[in-house]
N, C-alpha and C positions, 0 to 999 in steps of 0.2 A: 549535537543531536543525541536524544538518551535514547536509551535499548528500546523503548516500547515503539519510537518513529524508526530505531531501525529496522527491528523487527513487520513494520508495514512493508518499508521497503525489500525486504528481503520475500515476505509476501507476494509482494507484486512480479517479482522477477521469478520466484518459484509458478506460479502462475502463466507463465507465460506456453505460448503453446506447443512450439516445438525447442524451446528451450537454446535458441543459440544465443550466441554472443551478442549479436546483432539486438534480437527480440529484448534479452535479458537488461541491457544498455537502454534501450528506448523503455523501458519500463521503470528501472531506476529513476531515467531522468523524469518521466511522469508525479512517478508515485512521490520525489521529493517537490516537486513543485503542486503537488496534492497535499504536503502535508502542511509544507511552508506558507501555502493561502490558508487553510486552517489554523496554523499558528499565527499571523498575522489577523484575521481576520475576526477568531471568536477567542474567548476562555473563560475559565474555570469547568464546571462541568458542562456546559455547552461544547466546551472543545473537545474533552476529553470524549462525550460521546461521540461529535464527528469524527475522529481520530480512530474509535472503536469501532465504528461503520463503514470507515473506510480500509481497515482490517477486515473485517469481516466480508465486503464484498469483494477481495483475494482468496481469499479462502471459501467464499462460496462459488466461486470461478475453477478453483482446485477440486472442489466434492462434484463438479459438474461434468471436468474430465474424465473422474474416477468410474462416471456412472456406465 
């Protein structure tokens, strides 16, 4: 796995809502089997954007807690 997929998944667990172990775990396992269909499924730039959208909706999950 390179930095930018771990970095989704690291997303996705930072994201989570009360942040336990529990949440955190269930979101890893998510988030790599989110990225693993989009690695399987598209590439080139096709993927890389899915890949960048599905970052991004971690992080706009995160700016929604903040509000």
């Amino acid at each position: 796995m390179n930095t930018f997929e771990q970095s989704i998944i690291e997303a996705a667990q930072a994201a989570t809502p009360n942040n336990t172990d529990a949440e955190r775990e269930a979101a890893r396992v998510a988030a790599t089997q989110a990225v693993a269909e989009i690695m399987s499924s598209r590439s080139g730039l096709d993927r890389t954007l899915a890949l960048a959208e599905l970052l991004d909706s971690y992080s706009e999950h995160d700016e929604q807690e903040d509000d």
